[in-house]
VEXNUTOR-880168 format. One record per residue: residue number from 0; x, y, z of N, C-alpha, C in turn; residue in three letters. Coordinates in nm, 3 decimals. Example, Ala and Ser with C-alpha at 12.3 -4.5 7.8 and 13.67 -1.06 7.14 Angstrom:
[0, [1.319, -0.569, 0.780], [1.230, -0.450, 0.780], [1.320, -0.330, 0.780], 'ALA']
[1, [1.285, -0.225, 0.708], [1.367, -0.106, 0.714], [1.290, 0.003, 0.787], 'SER']
***
This chain:
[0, [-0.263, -3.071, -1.267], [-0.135, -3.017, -1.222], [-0.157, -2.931, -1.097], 'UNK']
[1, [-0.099, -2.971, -0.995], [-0.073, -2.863, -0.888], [-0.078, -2.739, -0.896], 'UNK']
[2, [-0.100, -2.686, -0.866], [-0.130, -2.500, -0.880], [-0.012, -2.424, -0.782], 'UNK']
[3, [0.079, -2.356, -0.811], [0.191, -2.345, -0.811], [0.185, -2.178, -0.675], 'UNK']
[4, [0.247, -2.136, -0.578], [0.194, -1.956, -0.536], [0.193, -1.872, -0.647], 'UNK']
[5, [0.313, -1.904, -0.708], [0.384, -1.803, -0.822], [0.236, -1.796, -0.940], 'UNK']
[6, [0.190, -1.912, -0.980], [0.063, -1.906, -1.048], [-0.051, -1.818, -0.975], 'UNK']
[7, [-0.075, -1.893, -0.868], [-0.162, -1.831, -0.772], [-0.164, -1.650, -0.765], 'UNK']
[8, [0.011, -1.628, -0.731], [-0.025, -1.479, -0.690], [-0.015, -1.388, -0.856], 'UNK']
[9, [0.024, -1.452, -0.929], [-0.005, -1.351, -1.074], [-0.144, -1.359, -1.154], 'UNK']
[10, [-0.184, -1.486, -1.093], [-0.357, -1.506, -1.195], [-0.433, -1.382, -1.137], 'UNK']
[11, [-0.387, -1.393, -0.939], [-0.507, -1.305, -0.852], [-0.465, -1.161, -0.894], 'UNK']
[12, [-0.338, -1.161, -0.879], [-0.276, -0.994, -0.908], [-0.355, -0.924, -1.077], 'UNK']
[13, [-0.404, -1.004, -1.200], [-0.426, -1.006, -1.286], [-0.595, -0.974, -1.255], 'UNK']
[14, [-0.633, -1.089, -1.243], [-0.785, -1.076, -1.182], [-0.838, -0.965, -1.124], 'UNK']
[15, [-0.780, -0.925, -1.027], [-0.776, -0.822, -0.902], [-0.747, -0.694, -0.969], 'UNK']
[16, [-0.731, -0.656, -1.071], [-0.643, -0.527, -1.113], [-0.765, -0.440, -1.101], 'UNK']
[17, [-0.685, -0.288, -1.046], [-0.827, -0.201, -1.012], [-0.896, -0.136, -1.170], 'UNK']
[18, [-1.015, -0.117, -1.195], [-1.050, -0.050, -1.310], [-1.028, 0.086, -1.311], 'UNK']
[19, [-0.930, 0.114, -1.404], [-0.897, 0.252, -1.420], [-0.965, 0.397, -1.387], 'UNK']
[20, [-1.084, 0.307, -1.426], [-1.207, 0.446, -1.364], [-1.226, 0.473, -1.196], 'UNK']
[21, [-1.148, 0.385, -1.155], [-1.192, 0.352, -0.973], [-1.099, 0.464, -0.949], 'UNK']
[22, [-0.988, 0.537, -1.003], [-0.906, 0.646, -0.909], [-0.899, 0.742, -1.051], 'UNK']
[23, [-0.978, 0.822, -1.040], [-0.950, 0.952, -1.126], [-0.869, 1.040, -1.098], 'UNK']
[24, [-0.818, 1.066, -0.950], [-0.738, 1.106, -0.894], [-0.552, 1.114, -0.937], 'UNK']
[25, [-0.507, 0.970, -0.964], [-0.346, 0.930, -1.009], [-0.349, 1.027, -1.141], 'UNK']
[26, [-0.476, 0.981, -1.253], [-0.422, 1.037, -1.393], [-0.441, 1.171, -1.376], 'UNK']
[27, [-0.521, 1.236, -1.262], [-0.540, 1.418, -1.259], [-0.370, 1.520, -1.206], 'UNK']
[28, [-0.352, 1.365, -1.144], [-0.202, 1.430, -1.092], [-0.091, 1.432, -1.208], 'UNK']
[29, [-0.074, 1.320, -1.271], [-0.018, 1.286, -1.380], [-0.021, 1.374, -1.513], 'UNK']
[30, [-0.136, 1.432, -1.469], [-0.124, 1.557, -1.605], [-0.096, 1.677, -1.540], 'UNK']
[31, [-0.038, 1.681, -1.430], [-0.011, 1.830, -1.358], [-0.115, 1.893, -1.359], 'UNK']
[32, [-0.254, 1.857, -1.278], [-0.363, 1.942, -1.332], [-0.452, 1.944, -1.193], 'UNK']
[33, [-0.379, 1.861, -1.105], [-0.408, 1.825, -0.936], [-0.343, 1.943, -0.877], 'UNK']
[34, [-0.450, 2.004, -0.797], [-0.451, 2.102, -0.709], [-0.304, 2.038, -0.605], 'UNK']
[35, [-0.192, 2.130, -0.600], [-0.115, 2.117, -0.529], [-0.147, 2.119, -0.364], 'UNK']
[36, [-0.284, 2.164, -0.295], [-0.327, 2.117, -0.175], [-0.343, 1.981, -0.185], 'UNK']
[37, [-0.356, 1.935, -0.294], [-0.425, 1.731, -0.221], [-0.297, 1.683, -0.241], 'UNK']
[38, [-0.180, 1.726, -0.293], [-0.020, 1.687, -0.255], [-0.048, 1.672, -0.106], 'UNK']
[39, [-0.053, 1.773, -0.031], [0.024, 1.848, 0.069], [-0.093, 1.711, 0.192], 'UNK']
[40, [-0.229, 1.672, 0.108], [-0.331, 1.591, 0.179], [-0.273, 1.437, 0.180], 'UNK']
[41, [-0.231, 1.439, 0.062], [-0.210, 1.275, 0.089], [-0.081, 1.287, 0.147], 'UNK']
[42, [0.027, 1.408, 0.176], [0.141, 1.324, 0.279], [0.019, 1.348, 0.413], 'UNK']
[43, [-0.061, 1.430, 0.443], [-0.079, 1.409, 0.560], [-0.145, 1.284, 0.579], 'UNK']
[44, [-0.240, 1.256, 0.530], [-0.283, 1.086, 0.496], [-0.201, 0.980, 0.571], 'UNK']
[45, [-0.072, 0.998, 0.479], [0.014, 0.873, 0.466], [0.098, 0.875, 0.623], 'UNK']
[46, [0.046, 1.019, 0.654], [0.130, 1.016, 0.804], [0.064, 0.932, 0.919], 'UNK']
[47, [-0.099, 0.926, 0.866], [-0.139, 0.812, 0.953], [-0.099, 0.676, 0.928], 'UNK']
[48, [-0.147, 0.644, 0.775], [-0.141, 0.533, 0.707], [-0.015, 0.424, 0.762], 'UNK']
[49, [0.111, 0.496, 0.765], [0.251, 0.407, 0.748], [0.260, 0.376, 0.852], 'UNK']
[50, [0.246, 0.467, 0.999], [0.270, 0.389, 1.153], [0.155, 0.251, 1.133], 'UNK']
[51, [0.060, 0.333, 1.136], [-0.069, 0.216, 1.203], [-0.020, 0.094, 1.117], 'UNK']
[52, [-0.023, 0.073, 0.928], [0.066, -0.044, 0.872], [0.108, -0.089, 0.943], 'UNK']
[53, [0.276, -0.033, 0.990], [0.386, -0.086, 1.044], [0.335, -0.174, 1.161], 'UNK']
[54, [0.274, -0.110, 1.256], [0.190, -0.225, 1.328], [0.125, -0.318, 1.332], 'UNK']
[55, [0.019, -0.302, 1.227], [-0.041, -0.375, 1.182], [0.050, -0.536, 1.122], 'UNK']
[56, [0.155, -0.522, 1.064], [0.205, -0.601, 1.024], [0.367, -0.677, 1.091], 'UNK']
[57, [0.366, -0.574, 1.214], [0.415, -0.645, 1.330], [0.337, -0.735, 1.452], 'UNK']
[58, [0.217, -0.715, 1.392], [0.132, -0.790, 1.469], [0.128, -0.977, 1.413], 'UNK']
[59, [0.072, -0.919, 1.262], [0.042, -1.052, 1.186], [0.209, -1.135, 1.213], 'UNK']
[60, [0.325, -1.068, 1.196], [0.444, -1.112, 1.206], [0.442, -1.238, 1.333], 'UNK']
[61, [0.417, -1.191, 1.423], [0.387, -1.225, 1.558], [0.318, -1.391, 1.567], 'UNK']
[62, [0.167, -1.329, 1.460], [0.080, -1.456, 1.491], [0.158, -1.556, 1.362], 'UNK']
[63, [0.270, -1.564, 1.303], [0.294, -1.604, 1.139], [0.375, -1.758, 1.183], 'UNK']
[64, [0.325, -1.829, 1.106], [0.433, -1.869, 1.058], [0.587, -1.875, 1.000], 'UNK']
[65, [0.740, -1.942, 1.044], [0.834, -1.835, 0.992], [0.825, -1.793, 0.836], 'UNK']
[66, [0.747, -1.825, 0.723], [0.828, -1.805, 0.612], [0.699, -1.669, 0.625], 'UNK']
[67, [0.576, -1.673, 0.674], [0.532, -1.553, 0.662], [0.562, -1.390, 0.772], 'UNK']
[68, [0.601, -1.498, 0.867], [0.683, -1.370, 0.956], [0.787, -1.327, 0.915], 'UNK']
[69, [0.839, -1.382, 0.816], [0.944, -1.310, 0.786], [0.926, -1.177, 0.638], 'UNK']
[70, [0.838, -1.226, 0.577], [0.739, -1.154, 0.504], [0.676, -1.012, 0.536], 'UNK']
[71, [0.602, -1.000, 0.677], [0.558, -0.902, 0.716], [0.648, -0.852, 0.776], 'UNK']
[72, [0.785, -0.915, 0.831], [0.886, -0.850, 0.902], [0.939, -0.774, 0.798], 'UNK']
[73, [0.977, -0.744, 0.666], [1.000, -0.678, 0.578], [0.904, -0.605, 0.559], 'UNK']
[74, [0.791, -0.663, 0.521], [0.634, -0.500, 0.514], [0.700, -0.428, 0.617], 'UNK']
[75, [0.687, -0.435, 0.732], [0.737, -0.386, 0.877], [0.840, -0.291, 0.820], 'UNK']
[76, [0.982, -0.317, 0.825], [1.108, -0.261, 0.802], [1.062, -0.165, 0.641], 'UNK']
[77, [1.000, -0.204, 0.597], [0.954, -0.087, 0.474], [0.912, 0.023, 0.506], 'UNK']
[78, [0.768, -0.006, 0.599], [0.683, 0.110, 0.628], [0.827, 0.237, 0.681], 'UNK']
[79, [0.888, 0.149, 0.807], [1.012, 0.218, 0.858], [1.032, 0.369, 0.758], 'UNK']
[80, [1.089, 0.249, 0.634], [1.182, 0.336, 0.559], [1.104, 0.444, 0.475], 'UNK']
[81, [0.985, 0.419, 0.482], [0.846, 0.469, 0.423], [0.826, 0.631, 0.508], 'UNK']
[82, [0.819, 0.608, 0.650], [0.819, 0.728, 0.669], [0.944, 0.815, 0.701], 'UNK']
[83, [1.047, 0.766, 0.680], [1.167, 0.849, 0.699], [1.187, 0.965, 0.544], 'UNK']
[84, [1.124, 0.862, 0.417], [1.082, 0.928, 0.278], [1.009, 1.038, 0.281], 'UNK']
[85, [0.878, 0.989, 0.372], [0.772, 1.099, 0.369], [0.772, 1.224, 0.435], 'UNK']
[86, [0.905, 1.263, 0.536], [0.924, 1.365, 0.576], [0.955, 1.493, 0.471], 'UNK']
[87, [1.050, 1.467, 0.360], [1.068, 1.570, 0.302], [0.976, 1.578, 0.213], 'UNK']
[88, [0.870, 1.469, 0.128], [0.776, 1.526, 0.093], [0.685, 1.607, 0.151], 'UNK']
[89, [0.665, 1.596, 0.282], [0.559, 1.657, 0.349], [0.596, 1.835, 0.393], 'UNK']
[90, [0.697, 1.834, 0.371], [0.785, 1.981, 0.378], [0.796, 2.004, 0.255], 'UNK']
[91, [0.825, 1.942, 0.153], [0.765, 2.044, 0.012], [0.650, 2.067, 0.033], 'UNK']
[92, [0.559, 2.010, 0.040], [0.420, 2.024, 0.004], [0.353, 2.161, 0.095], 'UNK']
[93, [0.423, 2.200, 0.152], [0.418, 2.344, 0.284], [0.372, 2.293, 0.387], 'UNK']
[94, [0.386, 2.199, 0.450], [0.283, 2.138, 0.559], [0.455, 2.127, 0.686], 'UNK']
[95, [0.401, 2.201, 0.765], [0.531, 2.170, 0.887], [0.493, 2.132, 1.002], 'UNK']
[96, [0.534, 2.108, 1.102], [0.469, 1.978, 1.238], [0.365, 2.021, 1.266], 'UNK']
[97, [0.355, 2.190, 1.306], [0.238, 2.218, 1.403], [0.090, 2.185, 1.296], 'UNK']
[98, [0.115, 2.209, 1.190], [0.027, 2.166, 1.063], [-0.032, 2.030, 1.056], 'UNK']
[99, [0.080, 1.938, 1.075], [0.049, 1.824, 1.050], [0.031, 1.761, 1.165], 'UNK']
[100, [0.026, 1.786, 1.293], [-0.036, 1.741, 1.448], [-0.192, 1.785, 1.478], 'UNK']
[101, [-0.197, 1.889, 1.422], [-0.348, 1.939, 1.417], [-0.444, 1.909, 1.334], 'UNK']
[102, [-0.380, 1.817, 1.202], [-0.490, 1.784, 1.093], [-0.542, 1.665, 1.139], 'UNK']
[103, [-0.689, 1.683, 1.079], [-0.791, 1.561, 1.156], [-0.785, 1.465, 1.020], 'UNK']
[104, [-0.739, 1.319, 0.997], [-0.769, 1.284, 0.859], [-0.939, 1.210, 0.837], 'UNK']
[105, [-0.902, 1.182, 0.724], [-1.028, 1.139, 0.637], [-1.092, 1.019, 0.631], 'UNK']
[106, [-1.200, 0.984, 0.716], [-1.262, 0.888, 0.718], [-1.206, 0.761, 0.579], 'UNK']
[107, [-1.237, 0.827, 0.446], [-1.224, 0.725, 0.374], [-1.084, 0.707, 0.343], 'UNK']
[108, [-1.040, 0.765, 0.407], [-0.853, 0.714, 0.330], [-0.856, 0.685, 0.439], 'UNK']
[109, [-0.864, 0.633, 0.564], [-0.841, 0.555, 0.672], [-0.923, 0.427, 0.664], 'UNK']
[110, [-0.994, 0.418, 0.586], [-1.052, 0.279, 0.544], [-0.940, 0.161, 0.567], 'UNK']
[111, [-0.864, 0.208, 0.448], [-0.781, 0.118, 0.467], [-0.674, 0.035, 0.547], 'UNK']
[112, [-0.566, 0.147, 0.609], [-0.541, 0.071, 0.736], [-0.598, 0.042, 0.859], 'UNK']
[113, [-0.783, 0.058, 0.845], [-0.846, 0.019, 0.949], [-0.845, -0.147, 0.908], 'UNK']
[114, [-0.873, -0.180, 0.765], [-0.913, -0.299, 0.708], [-0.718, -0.362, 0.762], 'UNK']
[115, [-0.645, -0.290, 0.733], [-0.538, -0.384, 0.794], [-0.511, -0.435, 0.873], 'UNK']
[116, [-0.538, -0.324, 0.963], [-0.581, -0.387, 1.120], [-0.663, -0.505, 1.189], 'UNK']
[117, [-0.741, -0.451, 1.097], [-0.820, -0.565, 1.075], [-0.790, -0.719, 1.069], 'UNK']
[118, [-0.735, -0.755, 0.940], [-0.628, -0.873, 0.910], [-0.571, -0.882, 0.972], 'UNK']
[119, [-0.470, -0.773, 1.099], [-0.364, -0.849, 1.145], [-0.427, -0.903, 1.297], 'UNK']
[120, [-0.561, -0.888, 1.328], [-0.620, -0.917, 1.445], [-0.698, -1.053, 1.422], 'UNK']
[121, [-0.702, -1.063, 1.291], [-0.838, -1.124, 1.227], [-0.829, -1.244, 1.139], 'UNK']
[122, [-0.739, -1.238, 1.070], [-0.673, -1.290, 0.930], [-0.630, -1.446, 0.981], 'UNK']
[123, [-0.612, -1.520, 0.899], [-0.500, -1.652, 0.889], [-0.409, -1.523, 0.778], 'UNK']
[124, [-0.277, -1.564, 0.862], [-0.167, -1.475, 0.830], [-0.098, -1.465, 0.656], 'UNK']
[125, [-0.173, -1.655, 0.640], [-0.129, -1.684, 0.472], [-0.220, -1.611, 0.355], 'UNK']
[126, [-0.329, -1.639, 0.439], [-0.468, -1.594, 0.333], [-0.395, -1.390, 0.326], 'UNK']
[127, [-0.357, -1.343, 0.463], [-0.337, -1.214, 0.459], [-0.191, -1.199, 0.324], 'UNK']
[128, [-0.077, -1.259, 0.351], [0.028, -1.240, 0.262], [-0.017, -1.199, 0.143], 'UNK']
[129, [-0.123, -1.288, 0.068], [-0.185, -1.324, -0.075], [-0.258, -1.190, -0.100], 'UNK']
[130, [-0.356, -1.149, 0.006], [-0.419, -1.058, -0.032], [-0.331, -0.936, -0.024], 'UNK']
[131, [-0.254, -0.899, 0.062], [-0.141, -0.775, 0.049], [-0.034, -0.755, -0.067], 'UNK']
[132, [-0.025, -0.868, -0.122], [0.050, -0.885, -0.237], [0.001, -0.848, -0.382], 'UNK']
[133, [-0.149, -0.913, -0.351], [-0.194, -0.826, -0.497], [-0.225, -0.664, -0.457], 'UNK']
[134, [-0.294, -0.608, -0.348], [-0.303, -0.522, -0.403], [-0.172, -0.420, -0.381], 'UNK']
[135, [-0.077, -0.436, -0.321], [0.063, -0.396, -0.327], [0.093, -0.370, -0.478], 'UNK']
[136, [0.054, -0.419, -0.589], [0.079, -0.426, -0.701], [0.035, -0.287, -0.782], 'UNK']
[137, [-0.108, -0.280, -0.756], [-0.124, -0.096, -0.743], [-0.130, -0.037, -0.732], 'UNK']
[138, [-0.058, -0.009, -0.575], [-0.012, 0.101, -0.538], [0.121, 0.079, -0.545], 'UNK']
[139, [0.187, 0.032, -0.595], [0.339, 0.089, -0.700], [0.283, 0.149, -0.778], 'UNK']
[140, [0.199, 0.075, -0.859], [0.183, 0.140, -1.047], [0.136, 0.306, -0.985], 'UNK']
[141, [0.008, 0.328, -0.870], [-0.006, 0.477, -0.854], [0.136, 0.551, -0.830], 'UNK']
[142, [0.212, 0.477, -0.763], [0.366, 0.562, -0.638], [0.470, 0.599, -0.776], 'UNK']
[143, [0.456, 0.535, -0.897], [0.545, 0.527, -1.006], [0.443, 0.633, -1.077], 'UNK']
[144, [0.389, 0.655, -1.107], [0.289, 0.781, -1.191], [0.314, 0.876, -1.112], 'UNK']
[145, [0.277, 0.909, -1.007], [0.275, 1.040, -0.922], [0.430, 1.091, -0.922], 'UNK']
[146, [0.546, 0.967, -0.899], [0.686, 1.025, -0.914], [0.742, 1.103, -1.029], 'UNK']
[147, [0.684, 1.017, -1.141], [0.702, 1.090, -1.240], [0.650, 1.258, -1.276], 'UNK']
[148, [0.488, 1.229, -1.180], [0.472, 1.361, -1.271], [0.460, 1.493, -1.141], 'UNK']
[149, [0.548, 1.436, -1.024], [0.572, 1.555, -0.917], [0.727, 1.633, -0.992], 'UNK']
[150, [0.812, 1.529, -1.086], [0.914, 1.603, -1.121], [0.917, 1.688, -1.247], 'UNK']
[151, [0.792, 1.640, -1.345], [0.744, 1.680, -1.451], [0.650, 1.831, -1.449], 'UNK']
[152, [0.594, 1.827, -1.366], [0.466, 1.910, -1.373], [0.472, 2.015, -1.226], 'UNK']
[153, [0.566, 1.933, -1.118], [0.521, 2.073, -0.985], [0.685, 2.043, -0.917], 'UNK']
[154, [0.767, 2.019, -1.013], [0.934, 2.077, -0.955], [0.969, 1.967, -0.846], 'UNK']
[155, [0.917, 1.859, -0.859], [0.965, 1.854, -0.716], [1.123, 1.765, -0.755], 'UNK']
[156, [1.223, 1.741, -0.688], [1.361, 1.719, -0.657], [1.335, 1.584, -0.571], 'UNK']
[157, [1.491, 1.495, -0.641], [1.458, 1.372, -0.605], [1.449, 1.320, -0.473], 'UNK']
[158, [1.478, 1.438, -0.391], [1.478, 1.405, -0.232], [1.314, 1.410, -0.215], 'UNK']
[159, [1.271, 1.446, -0.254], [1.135, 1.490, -0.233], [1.002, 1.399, -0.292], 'UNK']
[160, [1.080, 1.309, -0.377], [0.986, 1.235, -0.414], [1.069, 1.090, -0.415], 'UNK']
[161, [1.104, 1.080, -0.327], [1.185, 0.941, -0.260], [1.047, 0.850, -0.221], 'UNK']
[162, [0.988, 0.911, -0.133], [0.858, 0.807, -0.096], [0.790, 0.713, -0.189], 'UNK']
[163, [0.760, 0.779, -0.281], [0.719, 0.739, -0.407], [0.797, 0.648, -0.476], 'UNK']
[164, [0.933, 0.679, -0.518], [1.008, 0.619, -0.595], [1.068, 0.499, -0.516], 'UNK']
[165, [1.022, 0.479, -0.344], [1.037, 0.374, -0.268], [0.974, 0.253, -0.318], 'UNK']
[166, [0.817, 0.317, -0.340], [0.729, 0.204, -0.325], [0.709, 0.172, -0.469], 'UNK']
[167, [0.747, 0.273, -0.560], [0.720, 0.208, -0.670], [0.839, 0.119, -0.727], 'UNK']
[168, [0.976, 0.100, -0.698], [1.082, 0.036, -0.761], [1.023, -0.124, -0.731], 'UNK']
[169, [1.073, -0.240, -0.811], [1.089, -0.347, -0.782], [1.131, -0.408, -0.660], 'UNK']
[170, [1.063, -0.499, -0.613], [1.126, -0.514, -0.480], [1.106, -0.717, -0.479], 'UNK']
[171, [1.201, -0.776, -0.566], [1.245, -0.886, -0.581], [1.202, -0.951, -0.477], 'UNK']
[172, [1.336, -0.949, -0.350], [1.333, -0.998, -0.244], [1.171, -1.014, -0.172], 'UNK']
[173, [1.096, -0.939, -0.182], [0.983, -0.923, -0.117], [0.884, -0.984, -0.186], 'UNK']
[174, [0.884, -1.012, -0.317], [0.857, -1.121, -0.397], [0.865, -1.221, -0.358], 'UNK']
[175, [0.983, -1.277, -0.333], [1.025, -1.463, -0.343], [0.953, -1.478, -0.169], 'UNK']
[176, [0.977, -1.368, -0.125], [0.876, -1.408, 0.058], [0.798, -1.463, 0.008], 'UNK']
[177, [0.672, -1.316, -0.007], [0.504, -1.371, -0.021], [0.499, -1.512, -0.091], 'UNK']
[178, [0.585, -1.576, -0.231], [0.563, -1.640, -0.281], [0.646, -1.801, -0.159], 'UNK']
[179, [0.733, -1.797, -0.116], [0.754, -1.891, -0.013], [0.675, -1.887, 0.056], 'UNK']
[180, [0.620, -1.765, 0.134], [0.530, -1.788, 0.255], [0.365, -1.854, 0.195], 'UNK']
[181, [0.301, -1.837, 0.087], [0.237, -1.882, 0.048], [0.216, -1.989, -0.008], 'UNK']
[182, [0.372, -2.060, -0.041], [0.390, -2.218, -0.122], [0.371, -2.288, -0.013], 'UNK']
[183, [0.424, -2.240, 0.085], [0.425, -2.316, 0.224], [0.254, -2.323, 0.313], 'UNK']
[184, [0.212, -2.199, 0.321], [0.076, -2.229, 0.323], [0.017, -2.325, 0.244], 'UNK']
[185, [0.036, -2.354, 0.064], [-0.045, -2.391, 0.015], [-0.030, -2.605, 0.016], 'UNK']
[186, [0.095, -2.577, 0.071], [0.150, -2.736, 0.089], [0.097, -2.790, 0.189], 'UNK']
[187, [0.112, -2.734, 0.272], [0.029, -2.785, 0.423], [-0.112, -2.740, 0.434], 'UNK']
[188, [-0.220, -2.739, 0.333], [-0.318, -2.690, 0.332], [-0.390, -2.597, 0.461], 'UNK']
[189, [-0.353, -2.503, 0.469], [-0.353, -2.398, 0.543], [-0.383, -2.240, 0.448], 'UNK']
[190, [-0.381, -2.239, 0.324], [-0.443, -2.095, 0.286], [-0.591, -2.158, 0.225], 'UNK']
[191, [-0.642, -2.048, 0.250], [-0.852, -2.054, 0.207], [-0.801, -1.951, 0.099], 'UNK']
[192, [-0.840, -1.970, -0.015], [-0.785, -1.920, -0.157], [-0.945, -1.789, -0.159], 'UNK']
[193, [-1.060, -1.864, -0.145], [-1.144, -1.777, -0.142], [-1.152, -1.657, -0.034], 'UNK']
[194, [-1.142, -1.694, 0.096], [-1.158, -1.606, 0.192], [-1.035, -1.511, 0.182], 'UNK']
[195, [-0.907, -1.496, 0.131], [-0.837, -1.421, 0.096], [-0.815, -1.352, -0.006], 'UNK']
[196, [-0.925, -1.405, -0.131], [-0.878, -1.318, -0.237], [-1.026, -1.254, -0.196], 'UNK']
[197, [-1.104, -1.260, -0.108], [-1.255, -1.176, -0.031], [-1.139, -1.085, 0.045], 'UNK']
[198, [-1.030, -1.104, 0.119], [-0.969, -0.974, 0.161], [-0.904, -0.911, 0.045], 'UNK']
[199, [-0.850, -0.985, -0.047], [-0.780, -0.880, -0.153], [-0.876, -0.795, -0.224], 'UNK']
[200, [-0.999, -0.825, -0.191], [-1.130, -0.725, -0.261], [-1.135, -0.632, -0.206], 'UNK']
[201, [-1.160, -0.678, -0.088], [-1.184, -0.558, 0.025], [-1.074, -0.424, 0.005], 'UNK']
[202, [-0.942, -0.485, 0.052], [-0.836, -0.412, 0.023], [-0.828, -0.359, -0.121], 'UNK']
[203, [-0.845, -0.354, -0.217], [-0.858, -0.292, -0.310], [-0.986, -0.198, -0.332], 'UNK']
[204, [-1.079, -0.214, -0.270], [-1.210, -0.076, -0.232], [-1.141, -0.023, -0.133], 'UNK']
[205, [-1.121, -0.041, -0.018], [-1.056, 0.070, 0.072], [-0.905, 0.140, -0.022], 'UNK']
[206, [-0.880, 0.031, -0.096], [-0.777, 0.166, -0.186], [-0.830, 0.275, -0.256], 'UNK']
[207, [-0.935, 0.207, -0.336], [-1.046, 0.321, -0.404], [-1.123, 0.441, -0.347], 'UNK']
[208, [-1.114, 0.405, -0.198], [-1.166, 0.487, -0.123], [-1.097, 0.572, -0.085], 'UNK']
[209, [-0.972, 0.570, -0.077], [-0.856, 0.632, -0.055], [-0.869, 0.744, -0.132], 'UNK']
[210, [-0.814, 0.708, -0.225], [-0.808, 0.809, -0.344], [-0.941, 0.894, -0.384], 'UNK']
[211, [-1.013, 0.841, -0.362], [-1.157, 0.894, -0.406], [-1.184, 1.028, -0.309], 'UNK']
[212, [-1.164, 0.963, -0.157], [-1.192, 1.085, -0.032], [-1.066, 1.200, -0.103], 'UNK']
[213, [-0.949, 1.174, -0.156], [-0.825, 1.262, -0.160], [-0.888, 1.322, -0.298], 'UNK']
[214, [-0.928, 1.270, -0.383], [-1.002, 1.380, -0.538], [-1.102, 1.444, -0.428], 'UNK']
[215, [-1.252, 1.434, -0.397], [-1.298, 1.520, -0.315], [-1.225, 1.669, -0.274], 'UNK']
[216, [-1.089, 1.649, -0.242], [-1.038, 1.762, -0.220], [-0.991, 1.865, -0.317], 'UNK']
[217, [-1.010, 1.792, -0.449], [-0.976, 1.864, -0.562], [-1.044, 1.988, -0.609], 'UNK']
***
């Protein structure tokens, strides 16, 4: 039987899942027990993280095919809405411009949108969809833990934890893309199943790394 995206991207998303022990960081927050400075670290983080993305995936847009340009054209229009979220978190957290223009970030939480960059210079754009899709998968499950327990454990108000509750809601539409843009790769034999789920690896250690440099600060 033919092997279906929809098969494809839930076996890898399954396969791929990070081991719980890889971010000690999500469950330290989750018990209200995370130093309210590595709040205040990962918006500054994410203040690099979401531009460079957004580029990153106006690039791949560029080199895509339409059902995958239209794919990253939504990653794209997310990040958007991604940092318009992260402003008022980053003002709870006490951090205000002159603060956050002067902070130098962290080698290992820049791992990752270096590795994006990467892909969008580097990648066949299909093999990239596949691999952004699984690990997109846990960083909701982290963005849905941390929402919960910024309102549980350190007050925070739903304006304030919008960022979070962005990336962690369902996002259907952005579903049926990756999974078109990838049926379509996989029909016209054009996705390398191996060399992309080798980026969905990758991308899931530079997530680990993420989090790992941000506990350090704990």
């Amino acid at each position: 039987m033919t092997r279906t995206a929809r098969d494809l991207l839930e076996t890898t998303t399954r396969e791929l899942a990070p081991d719980p022990r890889s971010n000690p960081l999500v469950p330290l927050i989750a018990r209200g027990e995370a130093d309210p400075a590595v709040l205040a670290t990962l918006a500054l983080e994410q203040r690099w993280v979401i531009p460079a993305d957004r580029r990153a995936f106006l690039h791949l847009a560029e080199r895509s095919d339409p059902e995958s340009a239209a794919y990253f054209t939504a990653l794209a229009e997310g990040e958007r809405l991604a940092e318009h979220h992260l402003r008022p978190f980053t003002a709870a957290c006490g951090v205000d411009e002159p603060q956050a223009a002067a902070y130098s970030p962290l080698p290992g939480c820049q791992s990752y949108p270096a590795y994006v960059a990467w892909l969008a210079l580097n990648a066949n754009p299909a093999d990239a969809v596949l691999a952004l899709s699984v690990n997109f998968s846990a960083w909701g499950t982290y963005c849905a833990t941390i929402a919960t327990a910024l309102r549980t454990h350190y007050g925070f108000g739903d304006d304030f934890c919008a960022f979070f509750d962005f990336f962690a809601q369902p996002a259907p539409d952005l579903d049926r893309m990756a999974t078109e843009a990838v049926q379509k790769a996989l029909d016209a034999g054009r996705l390398d199943e191996n060399r992309a789920l080798g980026h969905a690896r990758l991308l899931q250690a530079y997530e680990a790394n993420f989090w790992a440099a941000l506990g350090e600060r704990t």
